[in-house]
C-alpha positions in Angstrom: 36.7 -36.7 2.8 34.2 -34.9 1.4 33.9 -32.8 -1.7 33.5 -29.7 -0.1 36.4 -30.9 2.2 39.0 -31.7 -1.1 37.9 -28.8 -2.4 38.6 -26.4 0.8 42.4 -28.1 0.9 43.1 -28.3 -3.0 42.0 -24.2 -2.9 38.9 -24.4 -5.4 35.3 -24.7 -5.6 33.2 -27.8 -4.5 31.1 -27.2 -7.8 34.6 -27.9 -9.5 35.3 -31.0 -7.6 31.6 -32.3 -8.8 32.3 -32.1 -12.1 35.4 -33.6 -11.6 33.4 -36.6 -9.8 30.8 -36.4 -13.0 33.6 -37.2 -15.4 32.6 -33.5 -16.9 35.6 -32.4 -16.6 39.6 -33.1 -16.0 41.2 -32.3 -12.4 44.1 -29.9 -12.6 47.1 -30.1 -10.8 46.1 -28.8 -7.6 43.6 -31.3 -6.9 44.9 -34.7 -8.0 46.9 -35.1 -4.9 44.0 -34.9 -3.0 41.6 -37.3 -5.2 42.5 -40.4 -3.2 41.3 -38.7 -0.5 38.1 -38.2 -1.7 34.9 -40.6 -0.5 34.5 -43.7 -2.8 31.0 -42.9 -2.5 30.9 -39.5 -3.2 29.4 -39.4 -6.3 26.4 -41.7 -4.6 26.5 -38.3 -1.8 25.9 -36.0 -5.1 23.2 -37.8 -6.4 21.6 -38.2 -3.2 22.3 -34.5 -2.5 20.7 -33.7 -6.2 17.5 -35.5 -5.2 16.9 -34.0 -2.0 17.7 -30.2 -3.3 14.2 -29.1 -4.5 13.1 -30.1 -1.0 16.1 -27.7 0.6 15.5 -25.1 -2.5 11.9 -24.3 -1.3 12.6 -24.7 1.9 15.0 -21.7 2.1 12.6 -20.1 -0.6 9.7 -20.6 2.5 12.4 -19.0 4.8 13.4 -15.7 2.6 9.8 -15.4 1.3 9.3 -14.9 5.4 11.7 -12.3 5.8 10.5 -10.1 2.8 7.0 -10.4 2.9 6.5 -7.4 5.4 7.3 -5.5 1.5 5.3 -7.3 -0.8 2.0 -8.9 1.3 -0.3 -7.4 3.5 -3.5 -7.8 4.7 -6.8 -7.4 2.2 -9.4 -8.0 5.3 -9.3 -5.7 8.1 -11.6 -5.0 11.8 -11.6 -2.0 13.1 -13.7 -0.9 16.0 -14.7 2.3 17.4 -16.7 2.2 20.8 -19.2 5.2 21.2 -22.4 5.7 22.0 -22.1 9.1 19.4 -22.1 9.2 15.4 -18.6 9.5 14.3 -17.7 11.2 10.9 -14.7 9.7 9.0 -12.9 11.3 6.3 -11.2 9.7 3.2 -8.5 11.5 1.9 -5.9 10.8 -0.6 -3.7 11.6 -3.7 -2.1 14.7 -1.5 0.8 14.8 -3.8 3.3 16.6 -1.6 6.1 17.6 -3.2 4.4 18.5 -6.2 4.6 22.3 -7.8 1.6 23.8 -7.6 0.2 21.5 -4.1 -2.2 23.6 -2.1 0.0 23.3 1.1 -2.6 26.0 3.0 -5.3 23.9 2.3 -3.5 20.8 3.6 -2.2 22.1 6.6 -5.4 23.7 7.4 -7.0 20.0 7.2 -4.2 18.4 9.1 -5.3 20.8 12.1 -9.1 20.0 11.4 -8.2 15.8 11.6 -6.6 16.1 14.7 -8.5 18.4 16.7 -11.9 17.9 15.6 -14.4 15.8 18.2 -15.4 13.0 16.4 -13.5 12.9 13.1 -11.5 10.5 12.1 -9.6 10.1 9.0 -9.0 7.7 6.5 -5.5 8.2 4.4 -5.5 6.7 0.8 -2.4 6.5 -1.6 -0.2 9.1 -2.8 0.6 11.0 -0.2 4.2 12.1 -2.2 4.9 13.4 -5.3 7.6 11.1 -5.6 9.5 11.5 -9.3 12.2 9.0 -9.5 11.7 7.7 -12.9 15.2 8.7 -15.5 12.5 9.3 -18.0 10.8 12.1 -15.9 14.2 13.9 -14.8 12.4 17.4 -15.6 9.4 16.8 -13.3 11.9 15.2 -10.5 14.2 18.5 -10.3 11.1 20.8 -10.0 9.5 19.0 -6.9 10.6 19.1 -2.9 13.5 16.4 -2.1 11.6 13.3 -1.5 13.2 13.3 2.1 11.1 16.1 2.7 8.1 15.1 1.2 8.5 11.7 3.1 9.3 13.9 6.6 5.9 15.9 5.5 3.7 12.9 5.4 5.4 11.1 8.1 4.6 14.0 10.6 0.8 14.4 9.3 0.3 11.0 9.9 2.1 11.5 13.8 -0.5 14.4 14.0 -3.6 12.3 13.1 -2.8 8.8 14.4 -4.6 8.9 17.7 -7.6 9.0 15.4 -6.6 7.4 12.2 -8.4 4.2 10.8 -5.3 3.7 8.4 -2.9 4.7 6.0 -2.4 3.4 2.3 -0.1 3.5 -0.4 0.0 4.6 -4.4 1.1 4.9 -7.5 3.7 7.4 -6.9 4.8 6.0 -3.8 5.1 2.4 -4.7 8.0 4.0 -7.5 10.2 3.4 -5.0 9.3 0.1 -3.9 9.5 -0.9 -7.2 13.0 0.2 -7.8 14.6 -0.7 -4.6 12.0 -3.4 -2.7 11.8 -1.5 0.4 8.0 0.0 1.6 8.5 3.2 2.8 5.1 3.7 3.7 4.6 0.5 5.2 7.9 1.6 7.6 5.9 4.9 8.5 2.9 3.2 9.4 5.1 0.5 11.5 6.7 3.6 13.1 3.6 5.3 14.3 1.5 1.9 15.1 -1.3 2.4 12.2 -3.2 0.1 10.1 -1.4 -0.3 6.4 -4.3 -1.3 3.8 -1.4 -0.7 1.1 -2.7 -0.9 -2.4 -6.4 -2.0 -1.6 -8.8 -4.0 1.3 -12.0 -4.8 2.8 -12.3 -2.6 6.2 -14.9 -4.0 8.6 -16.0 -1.1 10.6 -17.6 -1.6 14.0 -19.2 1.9 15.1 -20.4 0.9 18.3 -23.2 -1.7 17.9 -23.2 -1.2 14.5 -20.8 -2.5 11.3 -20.3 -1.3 8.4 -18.5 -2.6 5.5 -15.9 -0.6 3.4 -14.1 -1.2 0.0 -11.0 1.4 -0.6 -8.4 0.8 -3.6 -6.3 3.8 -4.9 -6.8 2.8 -8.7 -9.0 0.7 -10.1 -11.1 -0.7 -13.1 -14.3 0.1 -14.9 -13.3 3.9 -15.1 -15.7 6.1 -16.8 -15.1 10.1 -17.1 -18.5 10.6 -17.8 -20.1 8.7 -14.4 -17.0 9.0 -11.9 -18.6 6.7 -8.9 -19.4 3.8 -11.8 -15.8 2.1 -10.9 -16.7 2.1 -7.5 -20.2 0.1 -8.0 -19.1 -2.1 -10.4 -16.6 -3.4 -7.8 -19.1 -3.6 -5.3 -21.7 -5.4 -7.7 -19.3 -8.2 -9.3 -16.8 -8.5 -6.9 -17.6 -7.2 -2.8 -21.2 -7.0 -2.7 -20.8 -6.7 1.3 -19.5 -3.4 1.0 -21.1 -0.2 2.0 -19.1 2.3 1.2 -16.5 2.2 -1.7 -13.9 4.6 -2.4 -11.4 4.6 -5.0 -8.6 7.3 -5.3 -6.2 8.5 -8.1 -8.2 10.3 -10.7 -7.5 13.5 -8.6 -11.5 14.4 -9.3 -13.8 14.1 -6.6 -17.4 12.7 -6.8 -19.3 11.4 -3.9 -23.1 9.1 -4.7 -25.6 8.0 -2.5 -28.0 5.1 -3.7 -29.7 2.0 -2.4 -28.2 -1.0 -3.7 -29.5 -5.0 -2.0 -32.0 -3.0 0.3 -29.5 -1.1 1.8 -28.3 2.7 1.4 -24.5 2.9 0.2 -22.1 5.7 -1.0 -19.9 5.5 -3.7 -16.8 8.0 -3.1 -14.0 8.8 -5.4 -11.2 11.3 -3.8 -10.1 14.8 -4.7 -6.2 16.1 -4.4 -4.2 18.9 -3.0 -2.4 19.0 -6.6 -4.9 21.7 -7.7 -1.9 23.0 -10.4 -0.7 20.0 -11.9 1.3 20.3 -14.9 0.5 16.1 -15.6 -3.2 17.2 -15.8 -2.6 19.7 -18.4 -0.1 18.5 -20.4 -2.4 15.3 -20.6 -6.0 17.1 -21.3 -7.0 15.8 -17.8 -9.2 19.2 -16.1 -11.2 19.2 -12.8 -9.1 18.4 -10.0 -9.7 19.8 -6.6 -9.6 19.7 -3.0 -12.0 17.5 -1.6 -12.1 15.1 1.1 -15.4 13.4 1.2 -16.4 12.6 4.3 -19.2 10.0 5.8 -20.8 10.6 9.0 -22.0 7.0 10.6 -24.5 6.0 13.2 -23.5 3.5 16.0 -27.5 2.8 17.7 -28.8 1.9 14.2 -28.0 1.8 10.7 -27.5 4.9 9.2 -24.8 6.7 7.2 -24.9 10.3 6.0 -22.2 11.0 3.0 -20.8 14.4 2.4 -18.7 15.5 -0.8 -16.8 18.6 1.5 -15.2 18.0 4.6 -16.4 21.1 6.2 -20.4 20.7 5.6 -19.5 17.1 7.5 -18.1 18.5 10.2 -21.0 21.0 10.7 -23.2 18.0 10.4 -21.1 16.2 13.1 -21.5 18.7 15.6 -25.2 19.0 15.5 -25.6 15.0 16.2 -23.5 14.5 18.7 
């Protein structure tokens, strides 16, 4: 018999009957009686068994890394296409901190209705999109906010509202709280559940507007921060590490900025992101002032290359409807 047979019928572990085997330690009275029946070359089996267990160990490693990597990978390189014939506007929005006191709800739902009924527009969603407080160490903060059910529900059906025309859908910070305590991506699930592109916490978007493409960086935080020259993070990422890259924005400062310059012969913008959290208490508390609603918007060309940034969603969308 087998170890793990002697083991099943004596009523104890096969690890025990090993070390029985190894001479590491004594049998007890429940398995003696069955040690004649073990395998005379069973402790041959366990060193054959030892020798071939790194090979089984990352094989099952391969096999679970499979089943959870839907929470922890994603893609960094994405194509997206848009076929027209007309210059499309998209709009990059992020950091809408549902949930937290002092969000401009008006403002937001006023922009949801603008996304999705607006010829033309299409929007780009950034990290977060919820308030989120989970942390023991921030208990005051988490009692003041919506339940994050809610604020989940909130972003989960402005996404349903924009997704016919959505380019994709990120996460953040604030969000990722909860993937880090429990290992499960919410916002990768809400994405799943409404068929939209997930760019999680950064990636390369290759966008084909209709003969032409045009190559865009988003992160939600980055490096190289300066609070004197906002849009410097942005172009040192594109300078030292994705020189392809058109347009670059990077979220989370809750400060908006928006920079047109040539860079390699070519015109490029560098965006970073405003917020609905117009009243945050963080911002205070921490000396941080400036934060606003803004939505910087881009309006691109498909018959040639041509892009036309705007810091305000609404002086894009007047833009917009004059080209097309």
């Amino acid at each position: 018999m087998t170890p793990a047979e002697v083991a099943d019928k004596a009523g104890t572990s096969p690890a025990y009957v090993w070390r029985v085997i190894q001479g590491k330690q004594n049998p007890n009275q429940r398995l003696i009686p069955y040690l004649n029946l073990l395998d005379p070359k069973s402790k041959d089996m366990y060193f054959a068994q030892r020798r071939k267990g790194l090979h089984e160990h990352l094989k099952t490693a391969r096999e679970l890394d499979e089943l959870v990597a839907y929470h922890c990978d994603n893609p960094t390189e994405l194509f997206v296409e848009i076929p027209t014939d007309k210059p499309i506007a998209i709009c990059n929005s992020a950091d809408w901190h549902i949930g937290e006191p002092g969000c401009d709800y008006g403002q937001f739902e006023k922009d949801v209705d603008t996304w999705a009924s607006t010829d033309g527009l299409y929007t780009a969603f950034g990290g977060d999109g919820t308030e989120n407080i989970i942390q023991a160490s921030k208990v005051g903060s988490s009692q003041n906010q919506l339940p994050i059910a809610v604020q989940r529900g909130i972003i989960a059906l402005a996404y349903k509202q924009c997704a016919p025309r959505n380019l994709y859908v990120s996460t953040g910070n604030h969000n990722y709280w909860s993937t880090l305590a429990v290992g499960e991506d919410w916002d990768a699930e809400i994405a799943q559940r409404y068929k939209l592109v997930y760019t999680k916490h950064a990636a390369m978007i290759w966008l084909k507007v209709g003969k032409q493409t045009y190559p865009i960086l988003r992160m939600h935080k980055g490096r190289f921060n300066s609070s004197k020259n906002l849009t410097h993070t942005c172009k040192t990422y594109q300078r030292d590490y994705f020189p392809q890259a058109r347009v670059i924005v990077v979220e989370h400062d809750h400060v908006a900025a928006m920079e047109q310059y040539r860079y390699d012969g070519q015109e490029c913008v560098a965006i970073r992101t405003g917020t609905y959290a117009t009243k945050s208490d963080f911002a205070l508390r921490n000396g941080f002032f400036g934060a606003h609603v803004s939505n910087p918007t881009v309006v691109y060309y498909p018959d040639r290359d041509k892009i036309v940034p705007f810091k305000m969603l609404e002086d894009a969308i007047t833009f917009l409807a004059a080209v097309r």
